[in-house]
C-alpha positions as protocol buffer text, in pm:
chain_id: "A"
residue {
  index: 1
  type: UNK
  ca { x: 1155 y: 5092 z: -4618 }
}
residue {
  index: 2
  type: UNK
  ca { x: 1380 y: 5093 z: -4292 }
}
residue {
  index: 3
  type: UNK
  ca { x: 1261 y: 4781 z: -4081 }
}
residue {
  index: 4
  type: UNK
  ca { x: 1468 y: 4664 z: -3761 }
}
residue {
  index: 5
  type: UNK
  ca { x: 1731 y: 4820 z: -3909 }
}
residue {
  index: 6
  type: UNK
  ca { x: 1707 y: 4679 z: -4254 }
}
residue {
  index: 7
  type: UNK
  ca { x: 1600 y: 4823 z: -4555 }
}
residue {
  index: 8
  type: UNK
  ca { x: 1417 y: 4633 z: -4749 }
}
residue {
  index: 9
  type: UNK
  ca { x: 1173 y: 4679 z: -5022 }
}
residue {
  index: 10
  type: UNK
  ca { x: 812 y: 4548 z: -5005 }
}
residue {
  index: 11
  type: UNK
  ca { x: 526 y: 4488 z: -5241 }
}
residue {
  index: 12
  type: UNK
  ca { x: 275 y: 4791 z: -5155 }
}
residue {
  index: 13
  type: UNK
  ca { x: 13 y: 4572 z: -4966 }
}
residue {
  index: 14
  type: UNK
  ca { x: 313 y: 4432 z: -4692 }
}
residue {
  index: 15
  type: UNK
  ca { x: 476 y: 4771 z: -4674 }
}
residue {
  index: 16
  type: UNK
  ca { x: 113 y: 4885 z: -4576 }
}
residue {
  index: 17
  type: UNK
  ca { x: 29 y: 4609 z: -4324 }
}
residue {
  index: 18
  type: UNK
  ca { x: 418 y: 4675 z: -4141 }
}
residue {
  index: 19
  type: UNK
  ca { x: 312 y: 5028 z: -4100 }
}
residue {
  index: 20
  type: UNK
  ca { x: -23 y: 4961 z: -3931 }
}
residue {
  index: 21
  type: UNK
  ca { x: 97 y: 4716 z: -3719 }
}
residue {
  index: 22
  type: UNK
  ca { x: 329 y: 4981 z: -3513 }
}
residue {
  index: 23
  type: UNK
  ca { x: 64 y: 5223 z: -3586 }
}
residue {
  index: 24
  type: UNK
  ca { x: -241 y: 5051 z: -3464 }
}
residue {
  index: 25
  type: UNK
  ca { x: -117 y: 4803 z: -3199 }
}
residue {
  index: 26
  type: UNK
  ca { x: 119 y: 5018 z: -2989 }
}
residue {
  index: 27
  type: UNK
  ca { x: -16 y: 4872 z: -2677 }
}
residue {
  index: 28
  type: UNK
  ca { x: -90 y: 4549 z: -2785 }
}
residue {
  index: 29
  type: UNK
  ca { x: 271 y: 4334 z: -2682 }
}
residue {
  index: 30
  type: UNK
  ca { x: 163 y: 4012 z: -2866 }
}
residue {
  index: 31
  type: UNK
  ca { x: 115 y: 4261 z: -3210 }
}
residue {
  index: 32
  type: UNK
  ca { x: 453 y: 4328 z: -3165 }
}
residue {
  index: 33
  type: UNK
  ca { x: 553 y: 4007 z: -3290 }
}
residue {
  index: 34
  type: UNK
  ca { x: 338 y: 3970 z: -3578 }
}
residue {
  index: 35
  type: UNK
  ca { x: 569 y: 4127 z: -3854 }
}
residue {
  index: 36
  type: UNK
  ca { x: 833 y: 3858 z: -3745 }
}
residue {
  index: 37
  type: UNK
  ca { x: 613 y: 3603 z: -3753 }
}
residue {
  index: 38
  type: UNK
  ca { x: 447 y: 3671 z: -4062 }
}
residue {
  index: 39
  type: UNK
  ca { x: 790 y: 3727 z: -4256 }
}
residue {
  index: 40
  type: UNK
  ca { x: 974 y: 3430 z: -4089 }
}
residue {
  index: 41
  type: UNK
  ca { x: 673 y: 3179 z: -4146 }
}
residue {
  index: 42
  type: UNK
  ca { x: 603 y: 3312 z: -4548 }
}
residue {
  index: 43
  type: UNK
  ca { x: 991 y: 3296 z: -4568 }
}
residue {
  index: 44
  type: UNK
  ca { x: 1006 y: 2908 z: -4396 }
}
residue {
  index: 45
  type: UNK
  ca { x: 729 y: 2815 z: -4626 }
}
residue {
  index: 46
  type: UNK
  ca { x: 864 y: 2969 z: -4932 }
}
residue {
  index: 47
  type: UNK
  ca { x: 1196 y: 2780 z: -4872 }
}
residue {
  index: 48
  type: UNK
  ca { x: 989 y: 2479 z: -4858 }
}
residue {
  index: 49
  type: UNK
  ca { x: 814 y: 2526 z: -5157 }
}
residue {
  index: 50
  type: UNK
  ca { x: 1150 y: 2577 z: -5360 }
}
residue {
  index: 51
  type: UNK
  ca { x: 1415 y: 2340 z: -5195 }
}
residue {
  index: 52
  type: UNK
  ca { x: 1144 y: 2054 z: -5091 }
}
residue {
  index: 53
  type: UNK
  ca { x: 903 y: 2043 z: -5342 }
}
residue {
  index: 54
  type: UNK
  ca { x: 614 y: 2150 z: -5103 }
}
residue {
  index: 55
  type: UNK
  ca { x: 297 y: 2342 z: -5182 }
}
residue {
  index: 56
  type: UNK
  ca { x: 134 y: 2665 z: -5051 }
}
residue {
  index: 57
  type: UNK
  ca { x: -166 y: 2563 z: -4827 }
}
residue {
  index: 58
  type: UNK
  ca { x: -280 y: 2886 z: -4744 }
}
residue {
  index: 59
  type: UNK
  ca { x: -497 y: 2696 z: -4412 }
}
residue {
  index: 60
  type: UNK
  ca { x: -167 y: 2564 z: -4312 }
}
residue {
  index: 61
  type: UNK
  ca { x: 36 y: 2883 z: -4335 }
}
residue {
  index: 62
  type: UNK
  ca { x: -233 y: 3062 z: -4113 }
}
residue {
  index: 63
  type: UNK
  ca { x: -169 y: 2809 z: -3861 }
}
residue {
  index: 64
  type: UNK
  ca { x: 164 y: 2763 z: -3842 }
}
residue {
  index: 65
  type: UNK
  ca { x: 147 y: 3168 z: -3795 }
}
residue {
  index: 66
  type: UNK
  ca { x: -43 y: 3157 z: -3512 }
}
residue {
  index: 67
  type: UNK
  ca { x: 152 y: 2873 z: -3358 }
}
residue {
  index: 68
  type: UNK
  ca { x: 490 y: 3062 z: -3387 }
}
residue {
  index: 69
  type: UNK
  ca { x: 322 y: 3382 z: -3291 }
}
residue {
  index: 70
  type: UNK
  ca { x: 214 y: 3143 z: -2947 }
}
residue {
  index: 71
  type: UNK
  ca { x: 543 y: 3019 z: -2942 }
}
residue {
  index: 72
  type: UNK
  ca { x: 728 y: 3340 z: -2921 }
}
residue {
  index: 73
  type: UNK
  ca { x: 516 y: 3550 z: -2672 }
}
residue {
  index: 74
  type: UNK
  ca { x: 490 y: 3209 z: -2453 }
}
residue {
  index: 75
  type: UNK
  ca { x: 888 y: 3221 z: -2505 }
}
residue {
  index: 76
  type: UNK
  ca { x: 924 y: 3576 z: -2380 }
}
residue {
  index: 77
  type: UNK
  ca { x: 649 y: 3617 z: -2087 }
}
residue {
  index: 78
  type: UNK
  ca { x: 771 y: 3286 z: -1934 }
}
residue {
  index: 79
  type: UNK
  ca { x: 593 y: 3397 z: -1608 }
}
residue {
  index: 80
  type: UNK
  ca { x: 262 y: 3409 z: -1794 }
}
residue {
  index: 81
  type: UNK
  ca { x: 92 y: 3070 z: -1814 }
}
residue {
  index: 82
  type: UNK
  ca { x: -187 y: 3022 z: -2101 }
}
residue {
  index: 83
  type: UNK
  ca { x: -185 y: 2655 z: -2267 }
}
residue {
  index: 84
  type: UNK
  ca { x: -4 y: 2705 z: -2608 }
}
residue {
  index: 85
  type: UNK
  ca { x: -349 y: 2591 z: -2780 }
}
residue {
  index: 86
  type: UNK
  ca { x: -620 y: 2808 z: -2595 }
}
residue {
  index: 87
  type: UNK
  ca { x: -351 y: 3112 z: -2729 }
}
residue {
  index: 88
  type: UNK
  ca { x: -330 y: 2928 z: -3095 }
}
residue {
  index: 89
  type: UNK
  ca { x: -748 y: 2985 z: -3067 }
}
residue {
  index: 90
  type: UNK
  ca { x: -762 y: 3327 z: -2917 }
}
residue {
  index: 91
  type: UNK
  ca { x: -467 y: 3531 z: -2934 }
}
residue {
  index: 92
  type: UNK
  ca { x: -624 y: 3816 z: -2721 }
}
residue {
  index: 93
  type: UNK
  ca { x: -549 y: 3575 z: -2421 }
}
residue {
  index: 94
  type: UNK
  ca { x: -203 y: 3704 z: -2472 }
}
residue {
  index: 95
  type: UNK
  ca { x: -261 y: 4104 z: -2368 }
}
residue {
  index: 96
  type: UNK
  ca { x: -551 y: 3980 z: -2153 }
}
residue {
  index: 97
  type: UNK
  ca { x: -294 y: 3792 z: -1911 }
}
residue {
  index: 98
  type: UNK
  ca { x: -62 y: 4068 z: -1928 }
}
residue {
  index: 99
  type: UNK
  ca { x: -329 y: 4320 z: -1814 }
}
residue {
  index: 100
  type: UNK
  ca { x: -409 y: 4064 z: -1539 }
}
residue {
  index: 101
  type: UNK
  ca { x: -74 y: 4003 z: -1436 }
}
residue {
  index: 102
  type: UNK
  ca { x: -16 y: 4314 z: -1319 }
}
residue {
  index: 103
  type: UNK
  ca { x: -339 y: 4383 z: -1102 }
}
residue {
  index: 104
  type: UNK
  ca { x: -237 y: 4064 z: -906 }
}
residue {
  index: 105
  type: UNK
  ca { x: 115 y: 4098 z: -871 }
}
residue {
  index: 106
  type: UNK
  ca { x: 86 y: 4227 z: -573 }
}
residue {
  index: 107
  type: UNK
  ca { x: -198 y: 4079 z: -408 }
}
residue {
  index: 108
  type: UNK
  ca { x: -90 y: 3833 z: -92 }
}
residue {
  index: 109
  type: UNK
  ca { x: -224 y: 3591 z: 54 }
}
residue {
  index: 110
  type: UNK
  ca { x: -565 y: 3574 z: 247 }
}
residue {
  index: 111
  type: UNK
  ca { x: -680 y: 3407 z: 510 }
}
residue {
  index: 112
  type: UNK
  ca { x: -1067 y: 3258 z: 451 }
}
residue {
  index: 113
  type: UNK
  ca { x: -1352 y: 3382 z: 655 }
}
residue {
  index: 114
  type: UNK
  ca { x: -1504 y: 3232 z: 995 }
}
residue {
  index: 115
  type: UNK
  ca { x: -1585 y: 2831 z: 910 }
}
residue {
  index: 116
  type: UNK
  ca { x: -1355 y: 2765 z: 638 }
}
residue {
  index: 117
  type: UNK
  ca { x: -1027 y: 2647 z: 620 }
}
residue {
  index: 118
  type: UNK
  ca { x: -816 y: 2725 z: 290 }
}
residue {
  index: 119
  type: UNK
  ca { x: -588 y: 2474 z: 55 }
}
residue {
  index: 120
  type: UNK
  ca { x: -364 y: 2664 z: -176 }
}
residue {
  index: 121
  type: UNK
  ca { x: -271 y: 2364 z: -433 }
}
residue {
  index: 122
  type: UNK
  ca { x: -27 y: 2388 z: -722 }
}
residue {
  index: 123
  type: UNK
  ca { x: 178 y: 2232 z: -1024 }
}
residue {
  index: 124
  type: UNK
  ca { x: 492 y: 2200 z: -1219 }
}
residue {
  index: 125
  type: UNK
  ca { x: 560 y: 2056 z: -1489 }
}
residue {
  index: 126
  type: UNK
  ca { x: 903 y: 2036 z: -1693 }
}
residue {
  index: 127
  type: UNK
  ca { x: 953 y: 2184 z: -2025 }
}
residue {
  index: 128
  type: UNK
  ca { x: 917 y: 1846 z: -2245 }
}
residue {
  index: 129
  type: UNK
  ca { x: 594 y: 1767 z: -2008 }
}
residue {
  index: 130
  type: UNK
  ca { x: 786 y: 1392 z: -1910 }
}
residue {
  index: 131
  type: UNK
  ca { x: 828 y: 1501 z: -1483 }
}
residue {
  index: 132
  type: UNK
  ca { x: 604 y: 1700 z: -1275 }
}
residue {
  index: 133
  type: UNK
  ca { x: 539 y: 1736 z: -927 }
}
residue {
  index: 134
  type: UNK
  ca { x: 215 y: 1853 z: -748 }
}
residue {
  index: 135
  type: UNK
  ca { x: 189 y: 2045 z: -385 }
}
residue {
  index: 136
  type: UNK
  ca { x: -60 y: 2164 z: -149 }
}
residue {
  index: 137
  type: UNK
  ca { x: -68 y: 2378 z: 189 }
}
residue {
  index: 138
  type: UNK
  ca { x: -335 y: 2374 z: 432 }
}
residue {
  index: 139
  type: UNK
  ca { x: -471 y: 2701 z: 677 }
}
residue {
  index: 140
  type: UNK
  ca { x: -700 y: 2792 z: 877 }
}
residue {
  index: 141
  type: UNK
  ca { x: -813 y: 3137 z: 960 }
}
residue {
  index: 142
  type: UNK
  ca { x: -553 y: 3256 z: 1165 }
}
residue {
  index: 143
  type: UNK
  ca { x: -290 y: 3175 z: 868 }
}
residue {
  index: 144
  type: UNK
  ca { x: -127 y: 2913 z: 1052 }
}
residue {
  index: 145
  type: UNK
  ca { x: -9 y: 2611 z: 842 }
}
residue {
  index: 146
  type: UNK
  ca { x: -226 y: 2242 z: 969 }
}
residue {
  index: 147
  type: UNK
  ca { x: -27 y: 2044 z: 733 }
}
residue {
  index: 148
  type: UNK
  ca { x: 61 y: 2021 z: 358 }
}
residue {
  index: 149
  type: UNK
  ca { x: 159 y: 1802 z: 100 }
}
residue {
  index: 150
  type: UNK
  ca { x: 450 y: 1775 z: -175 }
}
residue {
  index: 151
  type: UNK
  ca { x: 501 y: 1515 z: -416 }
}
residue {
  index: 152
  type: UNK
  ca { x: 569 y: 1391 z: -778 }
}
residue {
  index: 153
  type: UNK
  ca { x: 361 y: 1305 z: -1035 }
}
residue {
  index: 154
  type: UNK
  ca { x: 390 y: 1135 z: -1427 }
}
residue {
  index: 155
  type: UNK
  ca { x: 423 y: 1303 z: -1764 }
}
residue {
  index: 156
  type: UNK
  ca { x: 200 y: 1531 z: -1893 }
}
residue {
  index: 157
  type: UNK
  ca { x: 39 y: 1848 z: -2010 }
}
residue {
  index: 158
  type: UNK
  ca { x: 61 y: 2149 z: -1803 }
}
residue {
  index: 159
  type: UNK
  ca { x: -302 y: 2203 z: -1731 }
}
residue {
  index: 160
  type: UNK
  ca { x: -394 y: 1795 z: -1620 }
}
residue {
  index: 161
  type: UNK
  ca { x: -127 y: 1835 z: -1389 }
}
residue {
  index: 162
  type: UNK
  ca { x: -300 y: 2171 z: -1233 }
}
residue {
  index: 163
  type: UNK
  ca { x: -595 y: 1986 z: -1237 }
}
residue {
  index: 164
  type: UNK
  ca { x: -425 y: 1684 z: -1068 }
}
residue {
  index: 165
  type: UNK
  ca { x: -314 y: 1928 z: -778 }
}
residue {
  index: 166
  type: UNK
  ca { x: -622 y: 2042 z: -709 }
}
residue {
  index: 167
  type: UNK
  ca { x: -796 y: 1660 z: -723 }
}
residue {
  index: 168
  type: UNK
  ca { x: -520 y: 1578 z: -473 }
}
residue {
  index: 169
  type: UNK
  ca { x: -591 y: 1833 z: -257 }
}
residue {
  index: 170
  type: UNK
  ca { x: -958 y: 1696 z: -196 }
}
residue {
  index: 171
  type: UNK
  ca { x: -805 y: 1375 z: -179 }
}
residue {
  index: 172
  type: UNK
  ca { x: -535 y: 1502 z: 102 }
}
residue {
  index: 173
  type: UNK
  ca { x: -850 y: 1701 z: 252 }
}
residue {
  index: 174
  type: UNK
  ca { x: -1037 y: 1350 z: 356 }
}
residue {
  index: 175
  type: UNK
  ca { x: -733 y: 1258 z: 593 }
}
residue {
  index: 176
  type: UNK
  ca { x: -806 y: 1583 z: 806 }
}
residue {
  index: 177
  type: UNK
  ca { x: -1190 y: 1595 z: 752 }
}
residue {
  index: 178
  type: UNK
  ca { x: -1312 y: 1440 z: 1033 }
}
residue {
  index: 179
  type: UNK
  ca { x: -1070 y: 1659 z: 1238 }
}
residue {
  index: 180
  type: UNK
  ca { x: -1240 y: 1989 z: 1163 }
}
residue {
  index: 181
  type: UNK
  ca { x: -1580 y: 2160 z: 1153 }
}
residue {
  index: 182
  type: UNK
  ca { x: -1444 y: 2421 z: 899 }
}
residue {
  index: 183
  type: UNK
  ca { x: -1564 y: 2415 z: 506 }
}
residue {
  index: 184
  type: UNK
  ca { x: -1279 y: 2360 z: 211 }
}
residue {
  index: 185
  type: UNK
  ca { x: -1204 y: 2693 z: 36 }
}
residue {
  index: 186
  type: UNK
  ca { x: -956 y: 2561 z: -226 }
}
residue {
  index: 187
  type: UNK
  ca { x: -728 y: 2794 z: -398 }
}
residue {
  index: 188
  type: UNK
  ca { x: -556 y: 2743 z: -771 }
}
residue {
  index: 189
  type: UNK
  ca { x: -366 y: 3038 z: -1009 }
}
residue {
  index: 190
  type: UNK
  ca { x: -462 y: 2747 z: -1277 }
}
residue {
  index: 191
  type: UNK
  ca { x: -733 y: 2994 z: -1392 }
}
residue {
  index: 192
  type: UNK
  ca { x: -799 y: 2768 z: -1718 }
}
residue {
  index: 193
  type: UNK
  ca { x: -873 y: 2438 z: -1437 }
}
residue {
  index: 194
  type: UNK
  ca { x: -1097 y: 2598 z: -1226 }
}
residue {
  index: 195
  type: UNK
  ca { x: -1287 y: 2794 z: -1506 }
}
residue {
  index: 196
  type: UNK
  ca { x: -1348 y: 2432 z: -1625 }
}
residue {
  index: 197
  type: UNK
  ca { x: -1422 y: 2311 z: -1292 }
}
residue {
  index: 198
  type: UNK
  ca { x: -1665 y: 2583 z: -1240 }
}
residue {
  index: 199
  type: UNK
  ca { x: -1812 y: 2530 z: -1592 }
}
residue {
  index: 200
  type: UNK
  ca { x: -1789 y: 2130 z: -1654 }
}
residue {
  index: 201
  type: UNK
  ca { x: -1978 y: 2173 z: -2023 }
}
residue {
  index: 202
  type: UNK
  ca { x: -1640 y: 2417 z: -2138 }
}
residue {
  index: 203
  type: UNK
  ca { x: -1410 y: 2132 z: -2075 }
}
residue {
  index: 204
  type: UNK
  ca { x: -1252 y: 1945 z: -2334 }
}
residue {
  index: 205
  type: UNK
  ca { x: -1363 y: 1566 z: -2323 }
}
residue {
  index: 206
  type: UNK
  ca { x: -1017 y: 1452 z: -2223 }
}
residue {
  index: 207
  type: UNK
  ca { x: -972 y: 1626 z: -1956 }
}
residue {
  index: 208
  type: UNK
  ca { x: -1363 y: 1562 z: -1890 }
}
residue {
  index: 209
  type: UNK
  ca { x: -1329 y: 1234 z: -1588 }
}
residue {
  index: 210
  type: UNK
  ca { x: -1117 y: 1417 z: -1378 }
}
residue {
  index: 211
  type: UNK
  ca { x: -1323 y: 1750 z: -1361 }
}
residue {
  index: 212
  type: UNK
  ca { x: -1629 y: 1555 z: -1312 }
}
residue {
  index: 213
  type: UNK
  ca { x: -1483 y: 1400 z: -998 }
}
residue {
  index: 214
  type: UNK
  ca { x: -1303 y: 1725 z: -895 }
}
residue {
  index: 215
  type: UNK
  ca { x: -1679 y: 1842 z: -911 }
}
residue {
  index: 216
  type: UNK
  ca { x: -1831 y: 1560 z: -717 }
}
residue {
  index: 217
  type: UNK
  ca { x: -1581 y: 1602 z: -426 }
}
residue {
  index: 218
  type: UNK
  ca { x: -1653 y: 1894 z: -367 }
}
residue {
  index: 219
  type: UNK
  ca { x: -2000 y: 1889 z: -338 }
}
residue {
  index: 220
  type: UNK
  ca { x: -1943 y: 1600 z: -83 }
}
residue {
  index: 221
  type: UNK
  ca { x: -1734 y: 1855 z: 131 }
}
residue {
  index: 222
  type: UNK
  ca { x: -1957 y: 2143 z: 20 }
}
residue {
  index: 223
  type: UNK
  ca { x: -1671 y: 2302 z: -57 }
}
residue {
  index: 224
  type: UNK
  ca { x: -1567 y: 2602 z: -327 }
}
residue {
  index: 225
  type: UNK
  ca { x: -1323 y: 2626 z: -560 }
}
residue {
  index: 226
  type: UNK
  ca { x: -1142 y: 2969 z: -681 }
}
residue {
  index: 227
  type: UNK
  ca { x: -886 y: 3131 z: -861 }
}
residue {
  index: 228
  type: UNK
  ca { x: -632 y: 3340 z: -767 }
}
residue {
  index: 229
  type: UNK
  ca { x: -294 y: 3489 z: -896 }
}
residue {
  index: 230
  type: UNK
  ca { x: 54 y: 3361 z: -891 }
}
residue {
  index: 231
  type: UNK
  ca { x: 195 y: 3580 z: -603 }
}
residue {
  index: 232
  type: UNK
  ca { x: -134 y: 3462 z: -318 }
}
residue {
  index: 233
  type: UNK
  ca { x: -49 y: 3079 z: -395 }
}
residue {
  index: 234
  type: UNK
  ca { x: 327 y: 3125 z: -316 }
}
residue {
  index: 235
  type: UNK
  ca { x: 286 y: 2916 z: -2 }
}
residue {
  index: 236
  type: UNK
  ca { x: 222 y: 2636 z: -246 }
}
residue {
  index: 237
  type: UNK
  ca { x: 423 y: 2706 z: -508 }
}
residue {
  index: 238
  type: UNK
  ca { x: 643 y: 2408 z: -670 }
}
residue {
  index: 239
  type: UNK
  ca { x: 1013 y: 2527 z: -817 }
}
């Protein structure tokens, strides 16, 4: 069998499952990696097993499959932002994102109805998670900037750091309360943070204290949190 330009010869059962992967997953990108994967991670193991003196876990060899199958799409659709684990759990995330991606990538910015102002928050955090920095703009409904905010922030996971943004944001919001009449509207492409945020029972426990006061804030300001993509949050963008 020719296979990226090899030939190689397979037992029956893996030359089968090659061939429906390009036959059956044409438009799936994240199936595209799956016969690297699955050779490079039986071949890493099996190297293991004969140089180290490990053993086949078959539980541990699914998982360090899906991790390197996470690993590589994250690795190639570097604009696409899905915490490695929630992929690791539900690879369909991958194609999901891409689908999404490109109804939003061209939607702008808005500006928010009569009576509310809107804070566009975001995060960025460095590859090895140790710096990050948070930032935040604030508009009302003519699209003209009031003020915004821009600072850094400790180590730490992607996704506390979105969350950090956004519980900043409230906190920035109380210095400018009393000087407006308009409600919050505030605006994150974190879609993972304010799906939590919206649905405090989803979160994870560790992450649990800070959405819980996210939540409380904003029923103080009556406030509403959304979503929206990359390209109507560029005003608040970190590099």
């Amino acid at each position: 069998m020719k296979f990226w330009r090899l030939n190689v010869v397979f037992h029956a059962n893996a030359k089968s499952f090659l061939i429906a992967q390009e036959v059956l997953n044409t438009n799936s990108a994240i199936s595209s990696f799956v016969p690297g994967v699955v050779l490079w991670t039986i071949w890493k193991v099996r190297n293991a097993i004969v140089f180290e003196g490990g053993k086949l876990d078959q539980t541990e060899l699914f998982f360090l499959a899906r991790f390197r199958l996470s690993s590589w799409f994250l690795a190639k659709y570097k604009e696409i932002y899905i915490p490695k684990d929630s992929l690791i759990s539900d690879l369909s995330l991958g194609d999901s994102c891409l689908v999404l991606k490109s109804i939003v990538s061209k939607i702008p910015w808005s500006p928010p109805p009569k009576g509310f102002i809107k804070l566009n928050v975001d995060a960025a955090t460095s590859f090895d998670w140790k710096t990050s920095g948070l930032g935040g703009v604030l508009r009302n409904d003519n699209g003209s900037i009031l003020c915004s905010f821009k600072e850094s922030s400790g180590p730490g996971p992607p996704i506390l750091m979105e969350l950090k943004a956004i519980q900043k944001g409230l906190l920035f919001f109380v210095l400018f309360r009393g000087l407006v009449k308009e409600r919050l509207i505030i605006e994150s492409d974190s879609k993972v943070a304010v799906h939590w945020i919206k649905n405090v029972e989803l979160c994870p426990n560790v992450y649990a204290f800070i959405v819980k006061d996210i939540v409380d804030r904003l029923k103080d300001f009556e406030g509403v949190v959304r979503w929206v993509g990359k390209t109507a949050n560029l005003e608040a963008d970190m590099p």
